[in-house]
Backbone bond lengths (Angstrom), bond angles and torsions (degrees), N, CA, C in turn:
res aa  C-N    CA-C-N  psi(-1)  N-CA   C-N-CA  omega(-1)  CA-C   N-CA-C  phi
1 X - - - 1.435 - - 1.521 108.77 -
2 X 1.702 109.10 122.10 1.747 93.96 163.00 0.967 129.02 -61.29
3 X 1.595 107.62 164.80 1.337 103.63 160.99 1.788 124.86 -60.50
4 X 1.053 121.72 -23.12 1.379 114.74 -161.81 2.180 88.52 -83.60
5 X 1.018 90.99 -22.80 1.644 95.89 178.39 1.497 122.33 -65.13
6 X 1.400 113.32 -52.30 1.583 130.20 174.85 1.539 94.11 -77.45
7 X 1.560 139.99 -4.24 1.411 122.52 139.31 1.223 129.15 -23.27
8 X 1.855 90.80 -91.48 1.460 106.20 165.63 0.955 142.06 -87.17
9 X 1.213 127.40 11.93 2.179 121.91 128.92 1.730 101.25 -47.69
10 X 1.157 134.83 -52.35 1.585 120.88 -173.35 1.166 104.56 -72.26
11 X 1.706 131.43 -25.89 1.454 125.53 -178.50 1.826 101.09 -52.95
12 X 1.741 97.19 -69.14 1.285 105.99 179.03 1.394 134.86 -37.13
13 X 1.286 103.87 -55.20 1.772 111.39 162.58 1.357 105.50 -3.33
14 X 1.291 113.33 123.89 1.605 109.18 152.51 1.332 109.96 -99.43
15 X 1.525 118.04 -178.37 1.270 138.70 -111.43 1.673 87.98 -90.01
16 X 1.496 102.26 -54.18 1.791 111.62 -174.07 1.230 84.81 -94.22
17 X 1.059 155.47 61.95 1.766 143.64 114.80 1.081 89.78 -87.34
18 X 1.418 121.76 -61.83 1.791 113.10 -168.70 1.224 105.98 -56.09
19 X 1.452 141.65 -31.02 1.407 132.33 173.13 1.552 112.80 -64.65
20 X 1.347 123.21 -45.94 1.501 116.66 -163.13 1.593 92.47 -71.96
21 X 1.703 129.23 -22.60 1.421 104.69 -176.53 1.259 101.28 -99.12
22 X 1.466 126.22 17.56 1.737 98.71 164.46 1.668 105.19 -99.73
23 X 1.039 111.34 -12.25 1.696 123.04 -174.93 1.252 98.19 -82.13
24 X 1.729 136.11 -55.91 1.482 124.97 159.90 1.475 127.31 -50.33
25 X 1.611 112.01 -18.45 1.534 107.66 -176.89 1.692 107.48 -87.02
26 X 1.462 101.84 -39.44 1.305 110.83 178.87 1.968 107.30 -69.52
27 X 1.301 128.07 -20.48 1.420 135.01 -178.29 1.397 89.59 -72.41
28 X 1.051 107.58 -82.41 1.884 113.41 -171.86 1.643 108.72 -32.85
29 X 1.639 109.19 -54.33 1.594 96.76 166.42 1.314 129.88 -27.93
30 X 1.549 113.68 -57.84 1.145 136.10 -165.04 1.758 112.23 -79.45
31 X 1.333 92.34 4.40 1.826 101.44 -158.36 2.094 102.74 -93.88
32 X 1.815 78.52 -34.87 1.550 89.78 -172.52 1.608 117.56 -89.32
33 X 1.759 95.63 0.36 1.837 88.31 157.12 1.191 118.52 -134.65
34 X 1.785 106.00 35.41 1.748 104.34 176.48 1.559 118.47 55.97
35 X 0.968 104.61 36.42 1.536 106.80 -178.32 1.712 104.03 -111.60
36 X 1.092 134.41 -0.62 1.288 122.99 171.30 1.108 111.07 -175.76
37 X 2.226 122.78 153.45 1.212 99.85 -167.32 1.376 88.66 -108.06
38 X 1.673 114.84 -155.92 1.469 121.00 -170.28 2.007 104.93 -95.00
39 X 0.873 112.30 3.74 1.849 112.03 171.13 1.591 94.73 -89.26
40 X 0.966 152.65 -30.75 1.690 143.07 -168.28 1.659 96.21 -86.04
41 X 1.314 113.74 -34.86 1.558 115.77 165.44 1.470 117.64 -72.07
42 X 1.333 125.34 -35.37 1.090 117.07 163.63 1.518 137.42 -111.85
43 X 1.592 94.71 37.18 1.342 114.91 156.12 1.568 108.22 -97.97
44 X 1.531 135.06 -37.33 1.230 137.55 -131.50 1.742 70.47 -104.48
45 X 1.313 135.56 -59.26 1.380 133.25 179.78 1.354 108.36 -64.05
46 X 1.220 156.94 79.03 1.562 127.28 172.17 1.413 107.95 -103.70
47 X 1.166 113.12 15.13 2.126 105.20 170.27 1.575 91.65 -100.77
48 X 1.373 131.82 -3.39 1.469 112.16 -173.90 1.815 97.93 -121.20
49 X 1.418 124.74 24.43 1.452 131.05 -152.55 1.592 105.25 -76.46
50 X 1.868 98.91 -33.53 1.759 100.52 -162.87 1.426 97.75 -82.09
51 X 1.828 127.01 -5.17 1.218 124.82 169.03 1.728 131.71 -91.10
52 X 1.283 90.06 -37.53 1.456 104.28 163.58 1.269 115.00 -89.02
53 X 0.830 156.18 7.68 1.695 147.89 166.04 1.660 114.18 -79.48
54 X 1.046 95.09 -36.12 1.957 83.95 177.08 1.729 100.00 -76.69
55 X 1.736 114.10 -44.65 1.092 103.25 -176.09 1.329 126.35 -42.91
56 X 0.980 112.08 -47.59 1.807 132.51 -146.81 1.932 86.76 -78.89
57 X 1.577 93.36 -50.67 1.900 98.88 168.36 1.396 109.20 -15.92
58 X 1.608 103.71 -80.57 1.336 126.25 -168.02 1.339 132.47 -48.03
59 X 1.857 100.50 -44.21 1.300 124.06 150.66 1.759 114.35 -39.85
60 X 1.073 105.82 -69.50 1.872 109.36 171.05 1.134 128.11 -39.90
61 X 1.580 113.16 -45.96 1.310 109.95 -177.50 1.531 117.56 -95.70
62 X 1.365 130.56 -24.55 1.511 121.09 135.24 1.411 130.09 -9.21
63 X 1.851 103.30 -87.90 1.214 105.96 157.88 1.478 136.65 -39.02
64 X 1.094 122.84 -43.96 1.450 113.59 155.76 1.730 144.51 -56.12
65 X 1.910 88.72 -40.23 0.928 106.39 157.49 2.412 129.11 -38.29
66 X 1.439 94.94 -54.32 1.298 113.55 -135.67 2.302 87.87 -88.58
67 X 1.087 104.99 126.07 1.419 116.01 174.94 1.621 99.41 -79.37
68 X 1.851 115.46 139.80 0.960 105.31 150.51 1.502 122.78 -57.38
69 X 1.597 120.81 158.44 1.399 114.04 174.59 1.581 111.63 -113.81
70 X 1.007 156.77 152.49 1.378 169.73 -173.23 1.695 110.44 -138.71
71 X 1.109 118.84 131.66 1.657 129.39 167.47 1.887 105.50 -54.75
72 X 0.909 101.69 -179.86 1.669 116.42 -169.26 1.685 92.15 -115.77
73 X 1.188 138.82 135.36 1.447 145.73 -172.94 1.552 94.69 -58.28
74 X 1.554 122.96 -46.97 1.410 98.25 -168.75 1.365 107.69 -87.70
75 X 1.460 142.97 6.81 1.043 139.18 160.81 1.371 123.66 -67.15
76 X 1.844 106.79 -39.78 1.651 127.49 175.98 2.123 99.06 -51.50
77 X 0.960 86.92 -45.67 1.470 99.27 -144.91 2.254 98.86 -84.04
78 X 1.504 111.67 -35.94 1.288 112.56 151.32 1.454 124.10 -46.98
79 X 1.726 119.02 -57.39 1.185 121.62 166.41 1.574 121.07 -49.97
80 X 0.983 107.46 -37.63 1.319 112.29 -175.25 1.473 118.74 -69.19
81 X 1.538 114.18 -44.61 1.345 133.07 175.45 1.900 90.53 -53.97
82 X 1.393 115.67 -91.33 1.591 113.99 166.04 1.778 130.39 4.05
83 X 1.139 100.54 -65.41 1.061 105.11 -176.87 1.409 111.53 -68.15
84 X 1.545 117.44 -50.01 1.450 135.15 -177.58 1.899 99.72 -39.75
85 X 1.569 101.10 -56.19 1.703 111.75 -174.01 2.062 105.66 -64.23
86 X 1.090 113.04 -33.11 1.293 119.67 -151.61 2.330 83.48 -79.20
87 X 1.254 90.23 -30.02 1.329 97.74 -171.79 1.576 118.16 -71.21
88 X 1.378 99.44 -50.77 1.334 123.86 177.61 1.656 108.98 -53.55
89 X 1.542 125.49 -36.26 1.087 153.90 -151.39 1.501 101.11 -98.70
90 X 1.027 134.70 -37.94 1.061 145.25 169.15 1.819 129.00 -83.40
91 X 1.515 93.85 -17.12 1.366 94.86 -178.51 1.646 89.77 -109.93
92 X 1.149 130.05 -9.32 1.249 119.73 157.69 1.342 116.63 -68.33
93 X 1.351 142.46 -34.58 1.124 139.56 -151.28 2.097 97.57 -109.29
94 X 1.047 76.99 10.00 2.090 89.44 175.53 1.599 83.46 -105.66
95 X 0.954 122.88 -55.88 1.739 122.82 -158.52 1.458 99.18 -59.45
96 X 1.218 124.94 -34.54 1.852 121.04 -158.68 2.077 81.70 -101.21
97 X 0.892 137.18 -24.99 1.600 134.71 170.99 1.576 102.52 -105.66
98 X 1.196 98.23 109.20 1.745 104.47 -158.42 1.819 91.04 -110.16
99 X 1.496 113.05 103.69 1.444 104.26 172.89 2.029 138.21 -30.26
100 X 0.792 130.52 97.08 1.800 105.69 -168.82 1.950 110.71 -50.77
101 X 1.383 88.19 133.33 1.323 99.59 -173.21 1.817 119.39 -42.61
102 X 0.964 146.53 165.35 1.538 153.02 131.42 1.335 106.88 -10.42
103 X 1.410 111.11 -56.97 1.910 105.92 -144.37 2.102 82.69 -111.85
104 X 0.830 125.13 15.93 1.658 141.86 146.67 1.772 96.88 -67.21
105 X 1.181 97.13 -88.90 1.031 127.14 -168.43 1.741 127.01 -51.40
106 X 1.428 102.81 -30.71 1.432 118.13 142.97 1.200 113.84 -63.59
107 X 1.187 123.79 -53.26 1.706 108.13 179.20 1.293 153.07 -80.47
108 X 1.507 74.34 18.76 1.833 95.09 -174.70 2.238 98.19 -111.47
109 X 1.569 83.22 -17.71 1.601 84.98 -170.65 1.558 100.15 -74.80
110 X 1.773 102.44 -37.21 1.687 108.24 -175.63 1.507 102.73 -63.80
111 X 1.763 131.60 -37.32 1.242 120.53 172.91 1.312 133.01 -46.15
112 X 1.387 91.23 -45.94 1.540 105.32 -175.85 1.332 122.77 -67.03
113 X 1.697 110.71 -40.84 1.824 134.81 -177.80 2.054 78.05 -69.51
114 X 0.767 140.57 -30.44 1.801 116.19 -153.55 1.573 87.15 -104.55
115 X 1.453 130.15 -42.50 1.581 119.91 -172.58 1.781 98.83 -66.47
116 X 1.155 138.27 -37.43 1.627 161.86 170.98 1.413 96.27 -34.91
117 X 1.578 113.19 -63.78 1.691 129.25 175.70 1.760 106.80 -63.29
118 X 1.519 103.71 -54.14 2.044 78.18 171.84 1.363 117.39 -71.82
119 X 0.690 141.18 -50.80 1.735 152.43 168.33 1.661 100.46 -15.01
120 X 1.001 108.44 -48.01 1.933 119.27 -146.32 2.019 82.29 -90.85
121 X 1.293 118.07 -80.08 1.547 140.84 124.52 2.176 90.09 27.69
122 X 1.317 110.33 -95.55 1.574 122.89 170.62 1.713 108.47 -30.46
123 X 1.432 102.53 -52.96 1.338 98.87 -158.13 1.416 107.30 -98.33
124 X 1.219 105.75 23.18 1.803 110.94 165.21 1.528 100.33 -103.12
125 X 1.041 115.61 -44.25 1.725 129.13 -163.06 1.590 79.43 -64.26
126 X 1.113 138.04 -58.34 1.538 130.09 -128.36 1.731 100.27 -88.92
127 X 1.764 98.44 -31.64 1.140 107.60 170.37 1.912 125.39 -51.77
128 X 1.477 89.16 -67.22 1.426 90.97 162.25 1.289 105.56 -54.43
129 X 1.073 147.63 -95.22 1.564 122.97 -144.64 1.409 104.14 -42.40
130 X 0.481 127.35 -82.82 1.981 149.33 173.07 1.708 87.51 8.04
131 X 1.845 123.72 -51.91 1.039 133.51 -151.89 1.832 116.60 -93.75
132 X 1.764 89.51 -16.15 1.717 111.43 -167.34 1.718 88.31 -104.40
133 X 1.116 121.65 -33.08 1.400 88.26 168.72 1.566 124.15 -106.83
134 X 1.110 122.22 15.51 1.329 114.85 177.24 1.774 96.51 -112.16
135 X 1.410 127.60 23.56 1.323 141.40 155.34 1.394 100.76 -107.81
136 X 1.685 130.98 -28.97 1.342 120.47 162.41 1.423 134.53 -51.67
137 X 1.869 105.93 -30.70 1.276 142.94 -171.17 1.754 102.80 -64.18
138 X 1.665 91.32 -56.84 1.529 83.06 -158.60 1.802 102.69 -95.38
């Protein structure tokens, strides 16, 4: 979906759609630190209750549903090895391709900007003549 598209789906939105998803965004907030259940939400809303109540349901039983997950120590510690090599591997392959320095690199820009100035410099001089004698001509 473009962006200019997911515009106007939010243009369209009416008024209590945009309410039931800030009350579900703000529920789910509240979901992931046990700090509140979904009846104090749908007491504080009760003109939007017959819409949010299954939601907030669903919301609940998810969350209950869902186990935190944790890695396995030798998985932590594989990744870790990996990355360490992938790292190592990479800053080796910077060391053997050695960037050219700044003040390299300045001095090839100052070469170029000063040969740029005679060049330009040439083609004024050449102009005038070019212009003094074919006014000599006529």
């Amino acid at each position: 979906m473009s962006a200019k598209r997911g515009m106007t789906v939010e243009k369209h939105r009416s008024v209590s759609e945009n309410v039931i998803v800030e009350v579900l965004s703000a529920h789910a907030d509240h979901l992931v630190g046990d700090q509140v259940n979904g009846e104090e939400y749908l007491n504080l809303f009760p003109a939007y209750r017959a819409e949010l109540a299954p939601l907030i349901r669903i919301a609940e039983r998810i969350k209950a549903t869902l186990v935190p997950v944790t890695p396995a120590p030798a998985f932590t510690a594989t990744l870790k090895q990996d990355l360490l090599a992938a790292a190592l591997q990479r800053a080796e392959k910077q060391r053997s391709h050695p960037r050219v320095s700044f003040f390299r690199r300045r001095g090839f820009l100052l070469g170029a900007a000063a040969l740029g100035s005679v060049l330009s410099v040439a083609g004024v001089v050449a102009a005038l003549l070019w212009r003094q004698r074919s006014m000599a001509r006529a």
